[in-house]
One Martini backbone bead per residue (centre of mass of N, CA, C, O) as a GRO file, in nm:
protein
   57
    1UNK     BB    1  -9.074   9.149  -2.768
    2UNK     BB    2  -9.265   8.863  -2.751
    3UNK     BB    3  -9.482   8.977  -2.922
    4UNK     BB    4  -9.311   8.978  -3.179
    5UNK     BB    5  -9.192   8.702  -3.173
    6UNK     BB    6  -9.473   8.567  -3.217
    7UNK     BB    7  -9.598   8.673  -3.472
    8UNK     BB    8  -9.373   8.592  -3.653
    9UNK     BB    9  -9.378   8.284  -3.618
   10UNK     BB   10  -9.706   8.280  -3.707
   11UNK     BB   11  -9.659   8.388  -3.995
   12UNK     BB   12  -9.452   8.138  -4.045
   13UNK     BB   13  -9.693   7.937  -4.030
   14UNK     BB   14  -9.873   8.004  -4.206
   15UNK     BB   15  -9.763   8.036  -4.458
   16UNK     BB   16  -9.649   7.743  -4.502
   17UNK     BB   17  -9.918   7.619  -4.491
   18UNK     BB   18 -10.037   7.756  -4.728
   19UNK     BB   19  -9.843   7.642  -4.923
   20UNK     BB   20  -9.851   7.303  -4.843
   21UNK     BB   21 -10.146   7.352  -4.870
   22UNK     BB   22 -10.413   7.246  -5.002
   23UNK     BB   23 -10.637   7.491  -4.998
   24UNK     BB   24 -10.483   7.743  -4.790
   25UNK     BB   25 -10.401   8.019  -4.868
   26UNK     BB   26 -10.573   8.190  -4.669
   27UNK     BB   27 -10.290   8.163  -4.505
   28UNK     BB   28 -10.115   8.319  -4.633
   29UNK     BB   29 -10.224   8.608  -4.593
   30UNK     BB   30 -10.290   8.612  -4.329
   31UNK     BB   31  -9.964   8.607  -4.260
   32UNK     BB   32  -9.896   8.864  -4.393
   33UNK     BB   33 -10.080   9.055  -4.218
   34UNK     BB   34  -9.936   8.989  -3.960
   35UNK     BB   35  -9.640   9.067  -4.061
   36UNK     BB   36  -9.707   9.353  -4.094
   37UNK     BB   37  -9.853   9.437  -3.822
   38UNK     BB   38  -9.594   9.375  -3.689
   39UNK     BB   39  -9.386   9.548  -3.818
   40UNK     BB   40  -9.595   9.829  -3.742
   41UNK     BB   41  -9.530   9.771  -3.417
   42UNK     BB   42  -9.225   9.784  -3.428
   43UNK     BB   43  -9.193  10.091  -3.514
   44UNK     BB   44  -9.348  10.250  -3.334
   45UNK     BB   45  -9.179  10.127  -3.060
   46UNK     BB   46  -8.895  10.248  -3.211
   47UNK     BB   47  -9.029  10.551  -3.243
   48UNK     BB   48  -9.083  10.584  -2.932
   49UNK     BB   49  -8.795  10.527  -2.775
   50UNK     BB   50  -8.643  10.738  -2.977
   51UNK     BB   51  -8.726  10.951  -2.760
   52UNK     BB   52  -8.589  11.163  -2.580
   53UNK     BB   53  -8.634  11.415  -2.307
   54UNK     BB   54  -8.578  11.713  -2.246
   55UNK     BB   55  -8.446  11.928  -2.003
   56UNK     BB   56  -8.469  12.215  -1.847
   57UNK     BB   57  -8.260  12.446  -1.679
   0.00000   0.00000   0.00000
C-alpha cells in the first residue's frame, strides 16, 4: 500500500512541475504515465486480493 501511495505522490509533483516549469512539459508526461501505471497496479492487486479459495468439503 505504501509503494501506492508513493507513486501517487511522485505522479503529483511530477505533474505540477511540469506545468509549473517553463518547457518541462515532458516531467507532466511523465507524471500521467507513472500515474496510470500505478493505478494498473493498485487494480491488480485489488483484484488478486478479492479472490478468495473456496476449501473442498
Amino acid at each position: 500500500m505504501s509503494l501506492f501511495l508513493l507513486l501517487i505522490i511522485v505522479a503529483i509533483v511530477l505533474g505540477i512541475i511540469g506545468v509549473a516549469a517553463h518547457g518541462l512539459f515532458y516531467l507532466l508526461i511523465i507524471g500521467v504515465v507513472v500515474l496510470v501505471a500505478d493505478l494498473v497496479y493498485g487494480a491488480m492487486r485489488l483484484r488478486r486480493r478479492g479472490r478468495r479459495h473456496h476449501r473442498l468439503r
